[in-house]
Each structure stands twice: as C-alpha cells, then as structure tokens.
VOPAGU-2260 file (C-alpha; in pm, 1 decimal, decimal comma):
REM VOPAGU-2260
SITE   aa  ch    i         X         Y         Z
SITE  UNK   A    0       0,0       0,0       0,0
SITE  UNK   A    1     104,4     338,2     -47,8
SITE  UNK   A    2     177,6     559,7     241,9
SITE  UNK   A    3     199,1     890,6     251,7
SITE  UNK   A    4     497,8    1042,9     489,5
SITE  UNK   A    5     436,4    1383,6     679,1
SITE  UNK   A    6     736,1    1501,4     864,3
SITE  UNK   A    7     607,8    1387,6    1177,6
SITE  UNK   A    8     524,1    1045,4    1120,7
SITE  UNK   A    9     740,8     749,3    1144,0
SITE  UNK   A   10     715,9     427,9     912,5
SITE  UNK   A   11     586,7     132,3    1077,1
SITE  UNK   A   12     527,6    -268,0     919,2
SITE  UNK   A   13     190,6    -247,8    1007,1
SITE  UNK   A   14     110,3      -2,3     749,3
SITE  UNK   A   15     199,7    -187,9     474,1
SITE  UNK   A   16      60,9    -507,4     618,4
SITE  UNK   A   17     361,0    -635,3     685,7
SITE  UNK   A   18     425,8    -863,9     987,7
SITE  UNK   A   19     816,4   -1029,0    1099,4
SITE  UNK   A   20     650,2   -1338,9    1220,1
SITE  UNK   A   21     453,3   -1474,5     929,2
SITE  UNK   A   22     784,6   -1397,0     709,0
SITE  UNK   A   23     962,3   -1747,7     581,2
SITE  UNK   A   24    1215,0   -1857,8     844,0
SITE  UNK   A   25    1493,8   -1797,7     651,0
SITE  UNK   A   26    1410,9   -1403,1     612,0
SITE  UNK   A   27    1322,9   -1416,5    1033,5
SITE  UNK   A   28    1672,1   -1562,0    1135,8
SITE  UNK   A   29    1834,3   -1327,5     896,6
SITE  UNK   A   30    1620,7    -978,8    1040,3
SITE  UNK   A   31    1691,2   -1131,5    1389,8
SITE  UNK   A   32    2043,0   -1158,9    1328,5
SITE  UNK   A   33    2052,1    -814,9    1173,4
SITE  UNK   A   34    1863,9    -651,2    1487,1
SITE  UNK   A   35    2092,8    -849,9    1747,9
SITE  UNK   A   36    2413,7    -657,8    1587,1
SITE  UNK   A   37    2263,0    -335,2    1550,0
SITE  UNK   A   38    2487,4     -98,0    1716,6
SITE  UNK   A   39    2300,3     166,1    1971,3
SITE  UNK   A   40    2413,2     432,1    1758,6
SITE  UNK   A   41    2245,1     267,1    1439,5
SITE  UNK   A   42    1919,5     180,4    1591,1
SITE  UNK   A   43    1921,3     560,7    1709,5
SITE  UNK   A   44    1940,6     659,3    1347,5
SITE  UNK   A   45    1705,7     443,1    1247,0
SITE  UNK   A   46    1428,5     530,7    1516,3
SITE  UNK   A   47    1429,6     887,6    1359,0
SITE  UNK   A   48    1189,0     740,0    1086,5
SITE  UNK   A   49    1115,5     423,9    1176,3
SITE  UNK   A   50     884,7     341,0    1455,7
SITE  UNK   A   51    1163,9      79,4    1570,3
SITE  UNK   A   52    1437,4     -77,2    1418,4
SITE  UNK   A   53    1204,5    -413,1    1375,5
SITE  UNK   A   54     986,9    -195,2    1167,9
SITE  UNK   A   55    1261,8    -130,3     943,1
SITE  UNK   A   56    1408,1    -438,2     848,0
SITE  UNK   A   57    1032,3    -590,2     806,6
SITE  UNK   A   58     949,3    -342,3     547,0
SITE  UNK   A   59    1282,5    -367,3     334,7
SITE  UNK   A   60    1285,3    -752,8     369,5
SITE  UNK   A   61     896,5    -738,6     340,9
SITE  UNK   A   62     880,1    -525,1      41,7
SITE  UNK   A   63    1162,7    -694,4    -119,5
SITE  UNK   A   64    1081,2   -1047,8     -62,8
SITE  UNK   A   65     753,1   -1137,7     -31,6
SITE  UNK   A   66     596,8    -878,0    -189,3
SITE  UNK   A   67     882,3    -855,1    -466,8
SITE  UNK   A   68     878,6    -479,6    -505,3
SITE  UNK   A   69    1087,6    -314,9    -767,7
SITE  UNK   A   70    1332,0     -87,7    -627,1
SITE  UNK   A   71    1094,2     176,1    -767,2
SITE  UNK   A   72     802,3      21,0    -637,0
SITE  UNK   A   73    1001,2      24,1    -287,3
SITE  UNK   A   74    1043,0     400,4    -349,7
SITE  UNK   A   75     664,9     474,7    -448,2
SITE  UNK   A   76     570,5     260,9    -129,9
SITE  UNK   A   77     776,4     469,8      72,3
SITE  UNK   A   78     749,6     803,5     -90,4
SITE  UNK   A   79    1136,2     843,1    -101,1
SITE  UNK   A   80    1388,4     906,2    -352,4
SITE  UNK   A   81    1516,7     624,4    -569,7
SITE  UNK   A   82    1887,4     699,0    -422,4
SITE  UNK   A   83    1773,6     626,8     -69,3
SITE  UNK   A   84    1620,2     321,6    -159,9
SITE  UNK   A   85    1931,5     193,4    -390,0
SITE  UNK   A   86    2145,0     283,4    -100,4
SITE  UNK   A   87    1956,0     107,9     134,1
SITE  UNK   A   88    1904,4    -208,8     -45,7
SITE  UNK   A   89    2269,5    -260,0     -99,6
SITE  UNK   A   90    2345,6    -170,6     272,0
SITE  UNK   A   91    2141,0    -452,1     394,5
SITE  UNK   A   92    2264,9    -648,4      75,7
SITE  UNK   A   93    1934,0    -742,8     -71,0
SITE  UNK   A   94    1937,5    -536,7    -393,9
SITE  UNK   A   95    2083,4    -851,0    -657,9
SITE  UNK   A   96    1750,1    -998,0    -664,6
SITE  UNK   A   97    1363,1   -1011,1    -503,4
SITE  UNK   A   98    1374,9   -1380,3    -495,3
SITE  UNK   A   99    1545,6   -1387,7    -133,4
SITE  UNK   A  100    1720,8   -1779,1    -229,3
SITE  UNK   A  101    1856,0   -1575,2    -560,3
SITE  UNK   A  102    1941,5   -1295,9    -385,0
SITE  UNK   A  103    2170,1   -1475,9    -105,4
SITE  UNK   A  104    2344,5   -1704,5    -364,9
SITE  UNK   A  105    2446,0   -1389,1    -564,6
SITE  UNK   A  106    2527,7   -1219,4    -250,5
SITE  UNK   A  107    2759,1   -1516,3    -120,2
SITE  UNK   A  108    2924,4   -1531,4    -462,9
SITE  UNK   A  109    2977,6   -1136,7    -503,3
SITE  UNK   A  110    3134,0   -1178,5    -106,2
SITE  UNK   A  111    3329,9   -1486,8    -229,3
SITE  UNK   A  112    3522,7   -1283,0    -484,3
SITE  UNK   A  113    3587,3    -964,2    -273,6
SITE  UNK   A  114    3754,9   -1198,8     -18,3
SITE  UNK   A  115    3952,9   -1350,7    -293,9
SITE  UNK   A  116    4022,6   -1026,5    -404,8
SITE  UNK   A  117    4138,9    -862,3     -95,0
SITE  UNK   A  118    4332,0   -1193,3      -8,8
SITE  UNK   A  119    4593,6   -1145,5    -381,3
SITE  UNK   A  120    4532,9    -757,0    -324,6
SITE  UNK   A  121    4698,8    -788,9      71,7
SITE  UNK   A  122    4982,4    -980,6    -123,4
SITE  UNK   A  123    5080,8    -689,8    -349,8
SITE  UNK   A  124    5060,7    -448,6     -90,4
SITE  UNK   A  125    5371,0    -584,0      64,1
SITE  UNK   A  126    5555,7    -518,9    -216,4
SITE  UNK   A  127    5443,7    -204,6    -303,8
SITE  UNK   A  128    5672,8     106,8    -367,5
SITE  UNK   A  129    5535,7     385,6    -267,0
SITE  UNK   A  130    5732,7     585,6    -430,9
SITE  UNK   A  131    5551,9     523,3    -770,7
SITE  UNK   A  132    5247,8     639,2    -619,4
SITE  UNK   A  133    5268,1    1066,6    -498,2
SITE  UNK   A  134    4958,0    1057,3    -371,4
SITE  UNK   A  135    4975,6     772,4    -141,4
SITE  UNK   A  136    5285,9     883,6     -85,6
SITE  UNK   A  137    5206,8    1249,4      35,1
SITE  UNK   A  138    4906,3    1107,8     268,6
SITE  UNK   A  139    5164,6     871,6     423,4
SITE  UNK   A  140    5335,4    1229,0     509,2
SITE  UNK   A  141    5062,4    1462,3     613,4
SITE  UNK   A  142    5047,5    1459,7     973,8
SITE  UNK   A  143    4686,9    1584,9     962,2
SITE  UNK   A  144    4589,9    1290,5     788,1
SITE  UNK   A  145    4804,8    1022,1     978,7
SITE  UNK   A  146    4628,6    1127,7    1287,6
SITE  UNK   A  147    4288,5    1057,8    1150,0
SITE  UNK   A  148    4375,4     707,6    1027,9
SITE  UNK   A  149    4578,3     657,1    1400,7
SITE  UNK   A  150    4229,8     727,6    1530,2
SITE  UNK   A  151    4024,8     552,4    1317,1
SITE  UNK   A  152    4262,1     219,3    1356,9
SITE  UNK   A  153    4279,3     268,8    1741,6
SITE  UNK   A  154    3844,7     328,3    1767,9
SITE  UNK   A  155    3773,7      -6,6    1635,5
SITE  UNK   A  156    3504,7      57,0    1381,9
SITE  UNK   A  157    3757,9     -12,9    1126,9
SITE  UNK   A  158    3778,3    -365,4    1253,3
SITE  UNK   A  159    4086,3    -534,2    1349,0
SITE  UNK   A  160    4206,1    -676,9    1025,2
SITE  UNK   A  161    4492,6    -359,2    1045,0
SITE  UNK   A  162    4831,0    -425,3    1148,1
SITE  UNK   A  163    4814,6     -52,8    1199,0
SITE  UNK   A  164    4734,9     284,7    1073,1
SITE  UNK   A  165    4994,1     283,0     757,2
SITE  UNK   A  166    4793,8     -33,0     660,6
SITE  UNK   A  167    4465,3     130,5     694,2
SITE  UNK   A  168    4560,6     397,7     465,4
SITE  UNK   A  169    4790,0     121,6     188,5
SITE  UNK   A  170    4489,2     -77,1     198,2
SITE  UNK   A  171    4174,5     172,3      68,4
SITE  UNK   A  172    4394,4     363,8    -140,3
SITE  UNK   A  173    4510,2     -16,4    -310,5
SITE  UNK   A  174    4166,7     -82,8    -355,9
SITE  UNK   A  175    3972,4     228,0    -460,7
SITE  UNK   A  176    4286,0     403,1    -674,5
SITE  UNK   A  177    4456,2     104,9    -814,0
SITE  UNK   A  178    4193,4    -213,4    -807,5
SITE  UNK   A  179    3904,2      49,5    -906,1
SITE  UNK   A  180    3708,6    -144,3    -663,9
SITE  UNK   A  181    3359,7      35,2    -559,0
SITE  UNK   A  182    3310,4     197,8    -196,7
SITE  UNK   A  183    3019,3      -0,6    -135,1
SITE  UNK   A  184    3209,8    -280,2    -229,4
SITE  UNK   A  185    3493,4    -237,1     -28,1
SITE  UNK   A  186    3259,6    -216,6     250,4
SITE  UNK   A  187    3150,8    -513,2     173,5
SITE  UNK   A  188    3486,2    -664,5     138,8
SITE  UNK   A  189    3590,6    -517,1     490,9
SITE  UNK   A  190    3235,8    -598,1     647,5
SITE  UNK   A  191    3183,9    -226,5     712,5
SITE  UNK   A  192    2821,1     -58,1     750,3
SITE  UNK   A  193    2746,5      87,2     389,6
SITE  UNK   A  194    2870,4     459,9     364,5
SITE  UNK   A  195    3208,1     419,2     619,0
SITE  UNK   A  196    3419,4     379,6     316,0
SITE  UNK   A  197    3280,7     720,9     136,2
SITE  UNK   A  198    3336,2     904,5     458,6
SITE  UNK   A  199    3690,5     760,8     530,6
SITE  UNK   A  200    3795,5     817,2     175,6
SITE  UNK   A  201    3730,8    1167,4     195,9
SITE  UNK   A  202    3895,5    1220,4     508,1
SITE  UNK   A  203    4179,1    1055,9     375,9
SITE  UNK   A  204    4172,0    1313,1      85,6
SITE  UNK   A  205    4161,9     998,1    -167,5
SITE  UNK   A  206    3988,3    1055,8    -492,5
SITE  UNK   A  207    3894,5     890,6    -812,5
SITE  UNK   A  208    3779,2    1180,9   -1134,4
SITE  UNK   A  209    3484,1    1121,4   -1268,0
SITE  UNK   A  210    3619,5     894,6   -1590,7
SITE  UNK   A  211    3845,4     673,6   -1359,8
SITE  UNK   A  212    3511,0     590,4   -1149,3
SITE  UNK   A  213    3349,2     517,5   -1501,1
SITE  UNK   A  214    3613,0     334,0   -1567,7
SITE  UNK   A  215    3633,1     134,5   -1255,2
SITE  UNK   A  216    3299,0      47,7   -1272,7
SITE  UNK   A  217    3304,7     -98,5   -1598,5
SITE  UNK   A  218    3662,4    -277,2   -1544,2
SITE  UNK   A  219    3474,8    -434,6   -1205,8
SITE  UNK   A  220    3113,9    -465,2   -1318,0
SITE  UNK   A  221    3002,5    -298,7    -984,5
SITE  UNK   A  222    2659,1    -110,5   -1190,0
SITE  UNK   A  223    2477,0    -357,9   -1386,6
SITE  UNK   A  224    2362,1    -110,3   -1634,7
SITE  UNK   A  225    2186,8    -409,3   -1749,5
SITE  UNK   A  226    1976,1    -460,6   -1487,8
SITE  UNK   A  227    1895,2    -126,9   -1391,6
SITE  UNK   A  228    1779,8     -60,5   -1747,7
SITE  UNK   A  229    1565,1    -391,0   -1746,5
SITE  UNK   A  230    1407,9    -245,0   -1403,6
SITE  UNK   A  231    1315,0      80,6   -1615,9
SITE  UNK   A  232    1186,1    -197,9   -1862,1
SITE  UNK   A  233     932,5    -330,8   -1649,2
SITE  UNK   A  234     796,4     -22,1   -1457,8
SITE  UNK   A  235     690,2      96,1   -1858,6
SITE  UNK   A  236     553,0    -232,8   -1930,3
SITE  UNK   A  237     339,2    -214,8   -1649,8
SITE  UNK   A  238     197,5     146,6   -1724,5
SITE  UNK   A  239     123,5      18,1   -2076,8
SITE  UNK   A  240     -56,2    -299,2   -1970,5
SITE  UNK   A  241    -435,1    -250,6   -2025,8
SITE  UNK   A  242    -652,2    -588,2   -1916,1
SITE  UNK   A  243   -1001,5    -406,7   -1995,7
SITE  UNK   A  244   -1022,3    -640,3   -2261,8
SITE  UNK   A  245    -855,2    -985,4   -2115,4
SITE  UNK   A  246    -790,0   -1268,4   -2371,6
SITE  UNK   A  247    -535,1   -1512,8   -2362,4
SITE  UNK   A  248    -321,1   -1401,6   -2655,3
SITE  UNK   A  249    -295,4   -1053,8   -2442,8
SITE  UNK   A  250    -228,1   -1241,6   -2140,0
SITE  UNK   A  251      73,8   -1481,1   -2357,0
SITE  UNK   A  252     206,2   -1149,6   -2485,8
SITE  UNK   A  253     229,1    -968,6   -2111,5
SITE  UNK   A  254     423,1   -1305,3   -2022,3
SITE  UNK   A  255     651,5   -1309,3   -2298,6
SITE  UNK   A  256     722,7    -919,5   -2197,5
SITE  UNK   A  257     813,2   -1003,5   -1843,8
SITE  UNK   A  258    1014,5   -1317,6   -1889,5
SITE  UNK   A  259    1217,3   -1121,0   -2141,9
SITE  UNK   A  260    1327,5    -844,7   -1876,9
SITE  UNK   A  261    1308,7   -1058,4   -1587,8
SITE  UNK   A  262    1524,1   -1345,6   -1698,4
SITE  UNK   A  263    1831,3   -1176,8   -1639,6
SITE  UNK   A  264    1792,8   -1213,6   -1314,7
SITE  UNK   A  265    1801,4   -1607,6   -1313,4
SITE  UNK   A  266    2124,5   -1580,3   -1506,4
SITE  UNK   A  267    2465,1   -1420,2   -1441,9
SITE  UNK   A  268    2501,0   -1219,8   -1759,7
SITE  UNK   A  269    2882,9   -1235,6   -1702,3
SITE  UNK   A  270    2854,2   -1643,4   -1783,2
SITE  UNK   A  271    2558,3   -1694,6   -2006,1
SITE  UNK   A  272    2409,9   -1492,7   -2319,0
SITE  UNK   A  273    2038,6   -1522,3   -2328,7
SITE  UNK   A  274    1786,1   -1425,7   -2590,8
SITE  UNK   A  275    1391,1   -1401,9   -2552,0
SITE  UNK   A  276    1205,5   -1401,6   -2890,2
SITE  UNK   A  277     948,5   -1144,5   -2828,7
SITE  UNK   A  278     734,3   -1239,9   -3209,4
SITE  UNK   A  279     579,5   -1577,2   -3291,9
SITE  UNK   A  280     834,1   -1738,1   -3517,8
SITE  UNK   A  281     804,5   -2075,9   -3724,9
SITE  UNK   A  282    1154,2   -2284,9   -3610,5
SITE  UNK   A  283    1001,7   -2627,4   -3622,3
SITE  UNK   A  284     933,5   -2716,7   -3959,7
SITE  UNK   A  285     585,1   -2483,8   -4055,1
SITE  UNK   A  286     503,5   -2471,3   -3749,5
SITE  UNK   A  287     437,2   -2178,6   -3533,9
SITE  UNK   A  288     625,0   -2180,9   -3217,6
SITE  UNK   A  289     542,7   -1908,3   -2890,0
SITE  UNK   A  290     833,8   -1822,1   -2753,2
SITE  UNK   A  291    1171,0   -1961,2   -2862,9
SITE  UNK   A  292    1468,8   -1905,7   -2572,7
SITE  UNK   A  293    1816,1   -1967,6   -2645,6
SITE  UNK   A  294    2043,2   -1972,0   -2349,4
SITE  UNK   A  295    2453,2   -1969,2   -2442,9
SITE  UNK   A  296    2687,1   -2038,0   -2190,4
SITE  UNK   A  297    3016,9   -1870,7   -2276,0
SITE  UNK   A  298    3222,4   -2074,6   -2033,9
SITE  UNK   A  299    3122,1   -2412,4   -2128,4
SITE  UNK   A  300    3075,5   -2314,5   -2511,3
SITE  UNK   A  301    2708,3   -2489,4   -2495,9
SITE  UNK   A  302    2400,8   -2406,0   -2581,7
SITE  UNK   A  303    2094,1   -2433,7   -2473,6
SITE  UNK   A  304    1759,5   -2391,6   -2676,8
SITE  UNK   A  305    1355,8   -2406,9   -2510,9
SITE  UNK   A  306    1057,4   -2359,3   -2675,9
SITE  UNK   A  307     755,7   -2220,2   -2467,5
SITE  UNK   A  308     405,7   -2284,5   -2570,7
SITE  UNK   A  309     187,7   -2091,5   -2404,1
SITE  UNK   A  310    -163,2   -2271,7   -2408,9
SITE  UNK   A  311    -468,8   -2097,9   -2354,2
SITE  UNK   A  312    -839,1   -2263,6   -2348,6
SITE  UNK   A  313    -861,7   -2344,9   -2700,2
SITE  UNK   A  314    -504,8   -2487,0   -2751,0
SITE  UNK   A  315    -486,1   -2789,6   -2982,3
SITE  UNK   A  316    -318,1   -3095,3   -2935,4
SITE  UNK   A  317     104,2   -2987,2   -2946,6
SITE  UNK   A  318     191,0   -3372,0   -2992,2
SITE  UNK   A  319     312,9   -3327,7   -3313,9
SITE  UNK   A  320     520,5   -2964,3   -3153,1
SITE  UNK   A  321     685,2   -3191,1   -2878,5
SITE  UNK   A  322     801,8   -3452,0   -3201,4
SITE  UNK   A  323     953,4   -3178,7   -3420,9
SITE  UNK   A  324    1092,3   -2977,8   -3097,9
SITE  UNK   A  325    1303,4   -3305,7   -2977,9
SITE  UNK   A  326    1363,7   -3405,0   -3349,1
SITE  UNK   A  327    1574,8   -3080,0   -3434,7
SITE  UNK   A  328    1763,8   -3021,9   -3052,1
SITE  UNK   A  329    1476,9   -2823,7   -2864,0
SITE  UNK   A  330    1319,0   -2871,8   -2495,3
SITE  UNK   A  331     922,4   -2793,5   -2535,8
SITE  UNK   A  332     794,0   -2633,6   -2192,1
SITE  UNK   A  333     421,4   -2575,9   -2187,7
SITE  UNK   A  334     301,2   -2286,8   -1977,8
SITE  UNK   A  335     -74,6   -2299,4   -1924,5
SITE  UNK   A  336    -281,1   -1958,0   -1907,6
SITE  UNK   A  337    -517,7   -1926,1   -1589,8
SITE  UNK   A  338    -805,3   -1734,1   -1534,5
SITE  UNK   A  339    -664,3   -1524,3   -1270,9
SITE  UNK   A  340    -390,0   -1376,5   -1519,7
SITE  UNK   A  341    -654,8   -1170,9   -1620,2
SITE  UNK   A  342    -685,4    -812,8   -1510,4
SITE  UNK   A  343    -348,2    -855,3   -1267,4
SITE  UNK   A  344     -45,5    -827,9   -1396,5
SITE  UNK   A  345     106,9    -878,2   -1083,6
SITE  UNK   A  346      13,9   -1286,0   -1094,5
SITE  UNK   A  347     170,5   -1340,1   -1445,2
SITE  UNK   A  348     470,8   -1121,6   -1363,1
SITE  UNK   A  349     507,9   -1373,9   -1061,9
SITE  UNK   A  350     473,8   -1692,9   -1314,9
SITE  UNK   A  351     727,8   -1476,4   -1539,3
SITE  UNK   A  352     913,4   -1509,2   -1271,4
SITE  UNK   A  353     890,6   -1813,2   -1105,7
SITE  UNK   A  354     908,6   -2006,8   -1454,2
SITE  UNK   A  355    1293,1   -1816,2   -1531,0
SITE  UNK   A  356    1377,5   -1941,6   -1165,7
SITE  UNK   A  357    1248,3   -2333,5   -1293,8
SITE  UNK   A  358    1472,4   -2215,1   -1627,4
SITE  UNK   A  359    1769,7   -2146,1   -1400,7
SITE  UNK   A  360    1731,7   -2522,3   -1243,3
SITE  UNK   A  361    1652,5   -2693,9   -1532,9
SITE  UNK   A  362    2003,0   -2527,1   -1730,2
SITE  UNK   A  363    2183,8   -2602,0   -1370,8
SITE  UNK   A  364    2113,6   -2961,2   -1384,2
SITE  UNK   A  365    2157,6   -2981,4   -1743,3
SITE  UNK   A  366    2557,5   -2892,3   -1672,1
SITE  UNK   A  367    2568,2   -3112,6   -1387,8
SITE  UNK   A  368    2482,8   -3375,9   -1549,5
SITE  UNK   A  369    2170,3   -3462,7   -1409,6
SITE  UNK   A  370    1782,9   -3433,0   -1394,4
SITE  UNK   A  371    1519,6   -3546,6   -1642,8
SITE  UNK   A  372    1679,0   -3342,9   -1948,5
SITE  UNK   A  373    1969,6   -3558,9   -1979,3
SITE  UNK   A  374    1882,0   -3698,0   -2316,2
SITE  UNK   A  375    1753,7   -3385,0   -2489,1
SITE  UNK   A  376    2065,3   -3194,1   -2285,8
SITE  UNK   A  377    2280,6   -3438,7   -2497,3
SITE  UNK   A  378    2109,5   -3403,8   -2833,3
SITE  UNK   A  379    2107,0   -3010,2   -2769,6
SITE  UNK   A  380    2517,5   -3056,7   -2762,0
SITE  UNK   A  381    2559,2   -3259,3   -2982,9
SITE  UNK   A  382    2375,2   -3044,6   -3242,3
SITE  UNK   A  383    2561,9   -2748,5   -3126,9
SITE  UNK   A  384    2881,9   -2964,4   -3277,5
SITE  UNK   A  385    2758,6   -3061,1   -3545,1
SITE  UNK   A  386    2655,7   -2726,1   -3653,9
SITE  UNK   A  387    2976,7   -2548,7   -3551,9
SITE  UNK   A  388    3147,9   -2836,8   -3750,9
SITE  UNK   A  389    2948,7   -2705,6   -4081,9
SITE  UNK   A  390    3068,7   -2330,7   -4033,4
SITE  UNK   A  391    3427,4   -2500,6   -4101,5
C-alpha cells in the first residue's frame, strides 16, 4: 500500500501489512540476526523514521521479498527518492535480486570474490613502492591525515584486520585508486556498515575523477547497467498494460514481456548470453512456435535452446510440436494460461518469474549432469557440434 509520509510520522510494518513473524524462516533468522548486531548508535538513526528498528528491516525484507517490489516500487511505497532506496538495499545487501534464495546465492558469490580479491590484493601491498604512487605517498606524510587514520585504527570501527594505521591507509587507497574497486564494495569486502568507506575516503583526501570511477565500474562490473535498465523496462511495461479487454493471446504477450526483462535475473550475464524471442516465429518445420529461448553459456561453449508454448483454453493438441521440438535439438515447456492472469499483472509477472527461476534449475542440472533433461541436454550438444562443424 502506499503511504503517505508527513514530517512527523514514522514508518511502521503495520502499514503496509507487513508482519516479521509470518515472514519465511529464513528471512526471520536473517532480520533477527541483523537486529541483534545493530549498534546503539544505528538503531538511534534508524528510530528517527522508523517506529523501531524491527519496523525497518520488516518493510525492506517485506517489500523486497515477499511482496517482490521493484526498487521503484520500494520508493513509491515509501514516498522516497530512488537513491535512498538503492542505497539502502545494498546496505542490507538485498538489492541482486527479489527472490530472497537468488538474492543470497548472488550475494555469497559477489562476497566470495571480494575476499579472494582482498586476499591477492593484501599480497601486493607488501611489495608495493610507494614511491611510484605521490599521492599515497604524500598522505603517508601529512600529519593531519596520519592522525585521523591513528584514530580511526585505534576506535575499532575499522575492525581489526589492520596491522596498523599505515595499513589502513595502503589498503583503501590499493583498492579504490589502483583495483578500481567500488566503496560499497569495499565495505563489503571489509564488512563495514554501507557509507564508512565514502566518509573515510574523503577524510583521507583519496579521490577517483569522474572517468576513472566510469572506468572502474566498468573494469569491475560494480553497476549492472543491465539490470537497472531492465528495471526501467518493467515499470513501462506495467503502465502500458491494459486488461479491460482480457484474452489469452494478451495475457501470452504480457508473459513473454516479463520473462524477457526478468530473466536476467536467473542468469549471471557475465557467464551466459540469453535471448527471448518477443514475435511468434516458425523454427520447427511450418510450425508456429510461442516463444523460442536460447540460453549460451560462454564458459562451457554450450548451448541451450527451449521452446515455450503458451496454451490458452482453445489450444490444440502440441503432440506433433513436442516430435519436431526433440527431433531438431529443442526442450518444449508448456506454460498454461489461468483465469486469474486476467486483469493482474502482478500474478503473471510472478509466473514470469517463477518459470525463469524453474529455467535457471533446469540449465543447472543440465551442466551437472543430471535431472530429467539428460537426453535432450545431450542431443542439444551434440547439435551445437555438429553445426559449428558445418561453419568449417
């Protein structure tokens, strides 16, 4: 629901119908978790607009998760700027994804890396000259600036992964000016609350122009421009969306729409290309197909190919579909059309959704080795070969 904020009022779970304890168990231990580490001067910033700090994490995690807001849904709900929201979301580490199992995996592999990353970087830190770098080399010097680090180090809220206050300053200027890595990354990397890193950088006089942030960003894929554009995507789709007139084809198109934007969050774009045919196209044989979905994985050089039939009350027998799908390398998935669908796009966004989630599985298994799509996982390959083999 939306809520309208005065500057008086305070956000509360309630008022979005929101309640902690009916949340999936996973999402309670995590907001319990969360509240037990709160520090007292965190949960006194958060009590300025939030009725406690319970209410807080309930309506991030609620709006997130089980309501699977948008982050510009999130800010509508709220009646807040898009920035605060974005900021937010990656603070608490829930903006990769509003399928909360999605969402952790990416998380724990994004945290994987930095670790890795901040394990070689430590390593080349030793043996860096300083020399080659003035500006570290001048903030080593400036006694202004050593005694802000000297305090930071000796307060704690640093953590105590500093040998001391020259590694403090060798290690964020490494990774900000040299690795390009992100301040809300690094503060991931160093487990610090979201927005240390921009502070300490400043006080540390430690910049990056404009083109070497662009540049960092790109180098260490820290914006997915991809994503953020395929948000933008779906918040247009939605205002275009008119069910006055429900019939299945309508409803087949609205799915195709979301599954095309949403699918890149089932797949990490850096690993696998995938392509959504948004126009009925004839692939098998004469025959018309729904939606064709090729899904590339750049790694393992395989591909993968599904066709979707979406089959509304009058659909025909697709016997003769399934054939000529497994004949020529294809998996045929039939998604049926429900009554429901009609009038809320909100339900077939959710089977948009939940069916690129199934996708997701049913490629995972596939490059395993295992499931029921061995055989046509097999054929698929094999036809990939053989079709390479012709190009030469």
């Amino acid at each position: 629901m939306d809520k309208q904020k005065n500057m008086k009022s305070k956000y509360r779970a309630s008022d979005y119908n929101l309640d902690l304890t009916v949340f999936p168990d996973g999402i309670q231990k995590e907001i319990n978790d969360e509240l037990k580490n709160l520090s007292k001067t965190r949960r006194g910033q958060l009590c300025k607009s939030y009725e406690t700090p319970e209410d807080f994490f309930t309506i991030f995690y609620g709006l997130r998760f089980v309501l699977r807001n948008s982050n510009e849904e999130i800010s509508k709900a709220l009646n807040t700027s898009h920035d605060y929201i974005n900021h937010t979301l990656e603070g608490l580490n829930i903006e990769y994804s509003d399928d909360y199992e999605i969402n952790k995996q990416m998380f724990n592999e994004h945290y994987s890396n930095l670790q890795k990353r901040r394990e070689n970087g430590i390593e080349r830190i030793k043996a860096l000259d300083v020399s080659h770098h003035p500006e570290l080399a001048e903030i080593l010097d400036d006694p202004k600036k050593v005694r802000i680090a000297k305090k930071i180090v000796k307060s704690g809220t640093c953590g105590d992964t500093f040998a001391d206050y020259q590694d403090f300053i060798k290690q964020i200027y490494y990774f900000y000016v040299i690795e390009g890595i992100s301040p809300k990354d690094m503060c991931k990397m160093f487990n610090w609350y979201n927005g240390s890193m921009q502070n300490w950088l400043k006080k540390m006089g430690i910049r990056r122009t404009p083109e070497e942030g662009m540049r960092a960003k790109i180098k260490n894929k820290s914006q997915n421009y991809q994503k953020t554009y395929a948000e933008g995507l779906k918040t247009t789709l939605k205002s275009q969306i008119d069910f006055s007139n429900p019939r299945s084809s309508k409803n087949e198109n609205v799915f195709r729409h979301f599954l095309a934007i949403d699918i890149i969050n089932h797949f990490d774009n850096t690993i696998y290309d995938v392509g959504v045919c948004c126009k009925n196209v004839g692939i098998l044989g004469a025959k018309e197909t729904d939606i064709p979905i090729f899904i590339y994985n750049k790694k393992l050089q395989c591909l993968h190919r599904f066709v979707i039939e979406y089959n509304g009350p009058l659909h025909t027998d697709d016997s003769d579909k399934i054939n000529r799908a497994r004949e020529n390398g294809w998996e045929y998935i039939p998604i049926e059309d429900k009554p429901e669908y009609s009038r809320n796009e909100e339900i077939i966004n959710e089977r948009a959704r939940s069916f690129g989630n199934e996708l997701a599985e049913k490629v995972s298994k596939r490059e395993n080795g295992c499931g029921d799509s061995t055989e046509t996982w097999h054929l698929i390959v094999a036809r990939y070969e053989y079709t390479e083999k012709e190009k030469l």
